[in-house]
N, C-alpha and C positions, 0 to 999 in steps of 0.2 A: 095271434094267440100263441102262447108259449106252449112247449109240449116236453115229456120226458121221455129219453131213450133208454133202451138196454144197451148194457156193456156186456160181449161176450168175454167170458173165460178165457179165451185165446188171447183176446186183448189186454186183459190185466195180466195177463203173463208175458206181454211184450212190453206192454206200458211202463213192468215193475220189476221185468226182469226177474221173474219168479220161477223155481226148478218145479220140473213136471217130474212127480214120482209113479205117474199113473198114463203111461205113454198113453193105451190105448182105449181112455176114455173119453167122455165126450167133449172135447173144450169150447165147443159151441153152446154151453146152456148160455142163459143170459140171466144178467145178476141185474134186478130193478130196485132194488134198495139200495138205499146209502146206508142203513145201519149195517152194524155188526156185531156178531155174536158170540160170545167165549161160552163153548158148552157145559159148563161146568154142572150145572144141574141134571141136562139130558143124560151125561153117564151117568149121573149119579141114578139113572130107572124114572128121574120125574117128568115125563114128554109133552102134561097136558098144554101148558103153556107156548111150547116151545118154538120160538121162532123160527121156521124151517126154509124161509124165503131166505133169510140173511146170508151170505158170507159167516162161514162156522171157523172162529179164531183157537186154534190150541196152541197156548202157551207149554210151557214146565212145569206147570202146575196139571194143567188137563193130563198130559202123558204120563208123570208119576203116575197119577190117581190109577191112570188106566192099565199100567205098567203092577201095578199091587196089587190089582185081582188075579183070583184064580181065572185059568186059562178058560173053564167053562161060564166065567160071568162075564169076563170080558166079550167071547164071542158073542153075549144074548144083547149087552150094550153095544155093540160096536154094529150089530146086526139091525137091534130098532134104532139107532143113531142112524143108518146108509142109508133106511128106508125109504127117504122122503124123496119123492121125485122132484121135487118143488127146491131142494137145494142146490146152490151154484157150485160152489164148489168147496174144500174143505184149506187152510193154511196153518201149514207148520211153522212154528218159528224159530229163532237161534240155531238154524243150522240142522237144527236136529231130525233124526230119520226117524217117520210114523210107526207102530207096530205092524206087524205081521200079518196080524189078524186086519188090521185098519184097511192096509192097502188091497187084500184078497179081495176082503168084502165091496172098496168102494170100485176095483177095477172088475168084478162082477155084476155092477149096478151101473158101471160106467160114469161113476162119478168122481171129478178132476180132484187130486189131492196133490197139493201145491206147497213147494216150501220156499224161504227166504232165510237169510241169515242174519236180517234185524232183530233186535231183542222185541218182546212182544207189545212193549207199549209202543215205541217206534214203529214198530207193525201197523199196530191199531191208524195212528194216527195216518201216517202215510197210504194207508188205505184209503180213510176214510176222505182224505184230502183228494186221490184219484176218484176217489167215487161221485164225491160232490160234486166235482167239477163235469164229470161223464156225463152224470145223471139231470145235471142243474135243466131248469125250463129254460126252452131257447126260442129265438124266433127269426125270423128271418127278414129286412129291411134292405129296402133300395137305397143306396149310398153310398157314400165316400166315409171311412173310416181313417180317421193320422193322426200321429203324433205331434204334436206345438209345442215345445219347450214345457214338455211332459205333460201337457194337457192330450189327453184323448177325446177327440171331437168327430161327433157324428156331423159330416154334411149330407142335408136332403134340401131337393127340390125337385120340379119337374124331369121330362127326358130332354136333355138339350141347354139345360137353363146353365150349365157352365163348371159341373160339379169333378170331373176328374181333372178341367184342365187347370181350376183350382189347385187340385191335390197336385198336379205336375210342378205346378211352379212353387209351390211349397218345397216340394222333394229338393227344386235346385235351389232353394235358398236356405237348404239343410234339414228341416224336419223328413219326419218316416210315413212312408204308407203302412197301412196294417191290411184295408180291402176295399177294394172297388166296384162298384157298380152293385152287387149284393154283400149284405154285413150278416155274419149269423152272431149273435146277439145271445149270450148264455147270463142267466142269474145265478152267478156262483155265492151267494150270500145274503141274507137279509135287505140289506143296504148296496150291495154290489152287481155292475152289471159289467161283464168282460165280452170285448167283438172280436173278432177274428175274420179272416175272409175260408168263404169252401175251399175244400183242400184243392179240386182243379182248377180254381181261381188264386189260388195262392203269388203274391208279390208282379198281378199282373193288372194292366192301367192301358185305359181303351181311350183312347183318342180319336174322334169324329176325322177322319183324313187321314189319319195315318195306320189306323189299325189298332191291332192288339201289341202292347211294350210289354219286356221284362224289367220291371223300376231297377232289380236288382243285377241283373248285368249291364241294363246301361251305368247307373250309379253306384252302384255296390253294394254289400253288402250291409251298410251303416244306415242305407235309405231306407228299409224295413224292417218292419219286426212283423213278430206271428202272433201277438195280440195286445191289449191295451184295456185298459180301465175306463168304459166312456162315462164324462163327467160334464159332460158338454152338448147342446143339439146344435149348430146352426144352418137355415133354412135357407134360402136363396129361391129367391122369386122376381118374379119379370114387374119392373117399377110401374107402378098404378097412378097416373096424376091423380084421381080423384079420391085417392085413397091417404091419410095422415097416418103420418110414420111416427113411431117414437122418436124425438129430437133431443131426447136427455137424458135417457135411458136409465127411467124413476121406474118404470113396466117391469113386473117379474113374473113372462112367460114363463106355463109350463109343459113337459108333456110328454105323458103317459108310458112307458116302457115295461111289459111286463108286472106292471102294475106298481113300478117305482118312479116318480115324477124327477127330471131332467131338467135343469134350464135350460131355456131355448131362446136363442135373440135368431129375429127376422130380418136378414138383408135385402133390399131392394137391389136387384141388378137392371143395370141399363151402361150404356157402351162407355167408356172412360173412367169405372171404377177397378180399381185394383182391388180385385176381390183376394187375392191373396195376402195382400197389406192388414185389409179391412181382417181378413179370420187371425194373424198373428196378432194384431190388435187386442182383440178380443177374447184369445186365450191370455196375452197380458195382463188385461184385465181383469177378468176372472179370479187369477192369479191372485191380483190383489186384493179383489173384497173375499176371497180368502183368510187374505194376512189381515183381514180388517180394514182397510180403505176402502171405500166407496166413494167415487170423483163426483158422482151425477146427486148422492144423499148430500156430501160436502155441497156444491154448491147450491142444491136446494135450500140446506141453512143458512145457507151465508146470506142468499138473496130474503128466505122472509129476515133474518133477522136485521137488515138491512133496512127493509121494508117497515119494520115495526119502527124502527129507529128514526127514520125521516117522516114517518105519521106523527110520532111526540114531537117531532120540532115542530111541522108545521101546527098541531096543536097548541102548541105554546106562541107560535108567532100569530097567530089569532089572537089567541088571550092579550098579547101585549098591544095588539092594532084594534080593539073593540072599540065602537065608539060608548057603552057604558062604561068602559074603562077609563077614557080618558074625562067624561064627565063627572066621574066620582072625585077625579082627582083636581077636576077644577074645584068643585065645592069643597074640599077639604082645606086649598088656599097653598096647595101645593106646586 
């Protein structure tokens, strides 16, 4: 099951590199919205509405406004503006330094007022892009998470069945680990799903005998990265005689992430397959029915139309070997 987190205040001000004008309030609220708010109505006295959970954006346009009242309406606006205990925090933008009256009131209520020196749509957006991704529903999955000639491929399978020694040998034949043994799985998008490994797991590959590896000091730097696009499942399972494998690979497993479906091809493992062969394969593959090729649909046509082809001749060499055929053609004196 996916779930959504808070991002505290303090984080988005480390994340974004944001100046604290309000040292000693609380940077621990926590912000559960991805939207964002330009208050432009709230000063203007209309609160019914007012989104008080969001991130509150003032642009140069918010500060003029607030900046042109007299000193006694500002105080009454800026006073039912701090009110809400329920807001995270407030962002200045282009540099600019809040009023007077702003910062009294929210460093009384102990609420974070934040600046940046992006202009405000640059704001917004870069915001809103940390927040999605903060906030996206995540989940957690047993497996091998890496990079194949830019394919991001989840491997799952049992405990034991072969899956990081997989990813090891990958690594030496140049692709990246991303995470091992657990994958945290975020839906940053509609259609997007990004893995990453827990941060105390980070760039580390557990080998049955030998322990806990750092991939990145033994290989360097180039062998991992900190997270990946998965657009790929593959499974790996202990070979079943009694069980029929797909041999032409017409089958379009799928499954289930978060609620966005994956394809998934099923490996048989048993002793003498190069399962690291077998997965560069098949991000290759991938790759191409991408670009529009499909090897396993090609030859499916080729063979029926094949098939249809040698049905009409034998058709026809019937018709010519009937024996009505050839006794028409005796009566005729032919």
């Amino acid at each position: 099951m996916g779930a959504q987190h808070g991002v505290t205040v303090r984080e988005l001000v480390s994340g974004l590199g944001l100046h604290v004008f309000t040292p000693q309030a609380n940077l621990d609220r926590v912000i559960r919205s991805v939207d964002i708010n330009r208050p432009g109505l709230a000063l203007a006295g209309y609160l019914r509405y007012h989104p008080a959970e969001r991130v509150q954006l003032l642009g140069r346009t918010e500060l003029s406004f607030l900046e042109g009242m007299n000193p006694r309406e500002q105080a009454l606006r800026v006073f039912a503006f701090c009110a809400y205990e329920e807001t995270p925090c407030v962002i200045i933008t282009r540099g600019d330094i809040p009023p007077e009256t702003l910062l009294s009131e929210a460093t009384r209520r102990g609420l974070p007022v934040l600046g940046t020196a992006m202009v405000t749509t640059r704001g917004a957006a870069t915001l809103s892009n940390f927040l999605e991704e903060r906030l996206a529903p995540e989940t957690l999955v047993h497996g091998v998470l890496v990079d194949v000639y830019g394919i991001g491929i989840l491997i799952t399978g049992s405990s034991g069945i072969g899956k990081s020694e997989t990813a090891l040998e990958l690594i030496k034949r140049g692709h990246r680990l991303v995470a091992d043994d657990a994958v945290v799985i975020r839906q940053v998008s509609d259609d997007t799903l990004l893995g990453s490994a827990p941060t105390l797991l980070q760039h580390l590959l557990e080998i049955r005998g030998l322990g806990v590896l750092n991939a990145m000091t033994l290989f360097g730097a180039g062998a991992v990265r900190t997270h990946k696009k998965l657009v790929l499942v593959i499974h790996l399972e202990a070979w079943q005689e009694n069980k029929a494998y797909d041999r032409l690979g017409i089958d379009n497993d799928l499954m289930k992430i978060l609620g966005l479906e994956i394809p998934l091809v099923t490996i048989p493992v048993r002793p003498g397959r190069n399962l690291a062969v077998i997965v560069e394969v098949a991000a290759m593959n991938f790759r191409l029915k991408g670009m529009g090729y499909d090897a396993a649909k090609a030859f499916t046509d080729e063979l029926a139309e094949a098939i249809s082809a040698n049905s009409v001749d034998a058709v026809d060499s019937s018709k010519e070997q009937s024996p009505l055929s050839n006794s028409q053609h005796s009566r005729s004196g032919f």
